[in-house]
C-alpha positions as CSV (number, residue, x, y, z in Angstrom):
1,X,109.1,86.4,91.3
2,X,105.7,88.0,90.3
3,X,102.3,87.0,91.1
4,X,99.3,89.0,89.3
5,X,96.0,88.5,90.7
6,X,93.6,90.7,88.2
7,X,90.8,92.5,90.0
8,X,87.8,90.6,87.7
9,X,89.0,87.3,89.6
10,X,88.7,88.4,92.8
11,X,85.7,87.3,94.5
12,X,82.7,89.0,94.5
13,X,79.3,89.5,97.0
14,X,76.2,91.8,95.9
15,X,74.2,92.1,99.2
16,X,72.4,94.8,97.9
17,X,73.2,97.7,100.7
18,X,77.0,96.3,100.0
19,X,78.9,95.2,96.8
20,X,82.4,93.9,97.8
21,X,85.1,92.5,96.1
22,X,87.2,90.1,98.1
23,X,91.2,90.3,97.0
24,X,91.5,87.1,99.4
25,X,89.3,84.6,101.0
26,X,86.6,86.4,103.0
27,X,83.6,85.2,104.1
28,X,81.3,83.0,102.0
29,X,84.2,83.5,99.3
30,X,87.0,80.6,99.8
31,X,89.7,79.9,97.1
32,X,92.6,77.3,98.8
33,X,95.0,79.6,96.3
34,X,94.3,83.2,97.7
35,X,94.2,82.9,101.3
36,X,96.4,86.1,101.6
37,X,99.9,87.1,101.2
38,X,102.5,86.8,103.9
39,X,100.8,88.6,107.0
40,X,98.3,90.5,104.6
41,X,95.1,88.6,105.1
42,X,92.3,91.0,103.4
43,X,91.8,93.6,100.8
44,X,87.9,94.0,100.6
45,X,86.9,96.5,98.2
46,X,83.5,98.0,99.5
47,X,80.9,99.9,97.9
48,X,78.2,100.8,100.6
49,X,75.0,102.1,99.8
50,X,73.8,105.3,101.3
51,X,72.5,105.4,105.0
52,X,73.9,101.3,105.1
53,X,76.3,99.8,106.7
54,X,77.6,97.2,109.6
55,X,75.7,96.9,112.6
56,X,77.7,96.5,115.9
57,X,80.5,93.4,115.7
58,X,83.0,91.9,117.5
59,X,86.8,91.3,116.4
60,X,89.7,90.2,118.1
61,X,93.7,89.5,117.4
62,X,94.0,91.5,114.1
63,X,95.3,95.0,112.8
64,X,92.6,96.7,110.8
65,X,93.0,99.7,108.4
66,X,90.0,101.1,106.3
67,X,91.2,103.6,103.6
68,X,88.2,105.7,102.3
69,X,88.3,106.4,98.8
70,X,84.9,108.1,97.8
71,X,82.3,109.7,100.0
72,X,82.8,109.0,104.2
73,X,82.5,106.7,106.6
74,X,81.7,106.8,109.9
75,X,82.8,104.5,113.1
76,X,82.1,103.8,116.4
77,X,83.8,101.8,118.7
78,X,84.0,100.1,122.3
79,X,86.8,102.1,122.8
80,X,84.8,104.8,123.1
81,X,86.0,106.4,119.7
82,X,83.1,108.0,117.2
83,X,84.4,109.4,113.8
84,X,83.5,110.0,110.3
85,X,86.4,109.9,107.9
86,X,86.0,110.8,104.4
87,X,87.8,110.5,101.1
88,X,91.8,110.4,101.3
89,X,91.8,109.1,104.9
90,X,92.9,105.9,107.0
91,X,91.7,104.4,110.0
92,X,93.4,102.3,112.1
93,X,92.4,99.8,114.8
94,X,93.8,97.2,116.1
95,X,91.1,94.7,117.6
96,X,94.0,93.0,120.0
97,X,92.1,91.1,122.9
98,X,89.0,92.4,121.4
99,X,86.4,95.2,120.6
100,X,83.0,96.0,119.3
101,X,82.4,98.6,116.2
102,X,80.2,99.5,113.8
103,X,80.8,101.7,110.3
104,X,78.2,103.0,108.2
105,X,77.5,105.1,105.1
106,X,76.3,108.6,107.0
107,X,75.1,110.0,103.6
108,X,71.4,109.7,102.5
109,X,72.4,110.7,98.7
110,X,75.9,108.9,98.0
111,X,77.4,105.5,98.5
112,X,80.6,105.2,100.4
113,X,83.7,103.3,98.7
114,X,86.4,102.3,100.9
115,X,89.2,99.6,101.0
116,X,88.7,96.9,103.9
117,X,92.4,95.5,104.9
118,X,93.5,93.1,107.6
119,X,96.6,92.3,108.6
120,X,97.6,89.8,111.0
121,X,99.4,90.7,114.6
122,X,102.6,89.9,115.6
123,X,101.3,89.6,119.0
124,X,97.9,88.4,120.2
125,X,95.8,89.6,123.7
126,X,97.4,93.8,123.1
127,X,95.2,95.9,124.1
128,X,92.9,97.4,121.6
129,X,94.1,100.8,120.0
130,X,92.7,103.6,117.5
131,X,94.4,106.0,115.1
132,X,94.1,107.9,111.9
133,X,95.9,109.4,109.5
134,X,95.4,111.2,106.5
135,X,96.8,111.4,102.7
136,X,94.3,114.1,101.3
137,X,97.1,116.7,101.3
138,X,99.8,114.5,100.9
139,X,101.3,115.7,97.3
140,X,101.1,113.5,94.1
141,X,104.1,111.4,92.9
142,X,105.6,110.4,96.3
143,X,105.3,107.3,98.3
144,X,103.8,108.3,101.9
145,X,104.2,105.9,105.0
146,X,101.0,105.6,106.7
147,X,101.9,102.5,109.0
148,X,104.8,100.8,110.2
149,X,106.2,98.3,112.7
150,X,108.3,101.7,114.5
151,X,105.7,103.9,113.9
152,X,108.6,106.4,112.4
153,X,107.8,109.3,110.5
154,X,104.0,109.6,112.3
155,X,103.2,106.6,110.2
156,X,100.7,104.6,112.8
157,X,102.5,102.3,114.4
158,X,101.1,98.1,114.2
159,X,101.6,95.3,115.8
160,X,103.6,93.4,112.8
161,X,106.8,94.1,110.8
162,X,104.8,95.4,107.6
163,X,105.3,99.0,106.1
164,X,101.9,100.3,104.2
165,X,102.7,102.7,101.8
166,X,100.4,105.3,99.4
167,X,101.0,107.2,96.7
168,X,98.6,108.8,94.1
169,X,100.2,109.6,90.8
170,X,99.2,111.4,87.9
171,X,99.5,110.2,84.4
172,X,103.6,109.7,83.4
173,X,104.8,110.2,87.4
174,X,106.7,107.1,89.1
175,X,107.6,105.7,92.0
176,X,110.3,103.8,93.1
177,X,110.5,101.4,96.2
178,X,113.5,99.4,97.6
179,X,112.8,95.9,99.0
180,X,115.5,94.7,101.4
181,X,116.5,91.7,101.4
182,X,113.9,88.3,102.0
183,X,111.7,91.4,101.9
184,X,108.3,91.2,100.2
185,X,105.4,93.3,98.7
186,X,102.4,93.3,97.3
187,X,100.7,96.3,95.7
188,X,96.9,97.0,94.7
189,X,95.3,99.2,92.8
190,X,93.0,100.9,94.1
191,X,92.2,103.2,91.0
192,X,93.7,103.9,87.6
193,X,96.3,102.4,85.8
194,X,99.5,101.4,86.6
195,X,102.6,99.5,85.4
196,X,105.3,97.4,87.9
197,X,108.2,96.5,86.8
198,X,106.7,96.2,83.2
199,X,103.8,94.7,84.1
200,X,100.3,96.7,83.6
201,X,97.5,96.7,85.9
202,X,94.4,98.3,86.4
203,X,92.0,99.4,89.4
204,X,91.4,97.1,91.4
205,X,94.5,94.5,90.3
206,X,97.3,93.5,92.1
207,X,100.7,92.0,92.1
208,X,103.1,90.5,94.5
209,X,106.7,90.9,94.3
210,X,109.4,88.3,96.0
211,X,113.0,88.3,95.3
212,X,113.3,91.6,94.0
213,X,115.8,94.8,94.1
214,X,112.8,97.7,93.7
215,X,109.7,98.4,92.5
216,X,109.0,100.9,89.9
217,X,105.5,102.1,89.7
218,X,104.3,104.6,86.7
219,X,101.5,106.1,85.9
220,X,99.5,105.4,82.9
221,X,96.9,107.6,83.9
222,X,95.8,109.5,87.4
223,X,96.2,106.9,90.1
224,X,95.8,106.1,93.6
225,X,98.2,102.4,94.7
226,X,98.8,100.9,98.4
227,X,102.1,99.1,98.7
228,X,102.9,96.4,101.6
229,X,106.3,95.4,102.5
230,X,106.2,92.8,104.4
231,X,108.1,90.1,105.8
């Protein structure tokens, strides 16, 4: 079973310092039919204007990864943490029995485009954790673990039994994933063009995947895709 959700339905919010596109419910945006997928609760993709972001802001009880793809972003934290990441890079931080941050465009000449995701815990009240990792160097046409459940292979590990995965592909490479069994996935775009199992999408679309073998991702054109396995 496939579900397609095509990135010119998602919904959308222009706030001037910050145009977002919300994959799932978020915010002012409610739809009864996207409230997430399995434990994946938000794919937000930001644009943030130069020298803008968010001010200072609580969260509790959720796993939060930011994956910059154009320009930087940097973060502070009650934790004590202060970074800027930039293009190629993930953040990680899991809010747990709660924290304070703030992220902001540190450019004064180019906006900042990231992807926002939230996924929920397996556990509430942990105490609130920081990590990053990076797939700037990671080479094209391969799948690379940047979180798990186990934390294996210096993927970061989370607090719920979901694998994210990244590959960026140049036109005619592929990927192949296996999904065990009463697995799940659900892969965006986050640029390019892609087809799944036959099925063509573009930046910004989606698809998610039940009851299936494998995935097979290939290239139409340069590409950058997440994948989720999840339970």
């Amino acid at each position: 079973m496939m579900i397609i959700r095509k990135s010119n339905e998602r919904g959308h919010a222009n706030h001037g310092w910050l145009d977002s596109y919300h994959t799932f419910s978020f915010a002012d945006y409610h739809d009864a039919n996207w409230l997430g997928f399995r434990t994946l609760r938000v794919i937000n993709d930001d644009l943030i204007m130069p020298g803008m972001g968010f001010g200072t802001h609580p969260h509790r009880d959720m796993e939060i990864i930011s994956f910059v793809l154009k320009g930087s972003l940097a973060h502070r934290d009650s934790m004590g943490n202060g970074r800027v990441i930039g293009a190629g890079e993930f953040q990680y931080m899991s809010a747990g029995s709660g924290v304070q941050h703030s992220e902001f465009n540190p450019s004064k000449t180019e906006a900042t485009r990231l992807l926002q995701i939230w996924i929920k815990p397996d556990t509430k009240g942990v105490t609130p954790q920081y990590a990053e990792r990076t797939s700037a160097e990671a080479p094209a046409g391969k799948l690379n673990l940047i979180a798990s459940k186990d934390g294996r292979g210096n993927a970061i590990a989370i607090h719920q039994d979901a694998e994210l995965w990244h590959a960026r592909l140049e036109g005619g490479q592929q990927v192949t994933h296996p999904l065990a069994a009463k697995r799940h996935a659900w892969l965006h775009v986050a640029e390019g063009e892609v087809t799944v199992n036959g099925q063509t999408l573009a930046g910004g679309d989606a698809i998610g995947v039940s009851e299936e073998a494998v995935l097979q991702v290939i290239a139409v054109k340069p590409s950058q895709v997440l994948l989720f396995d999840l339970n």
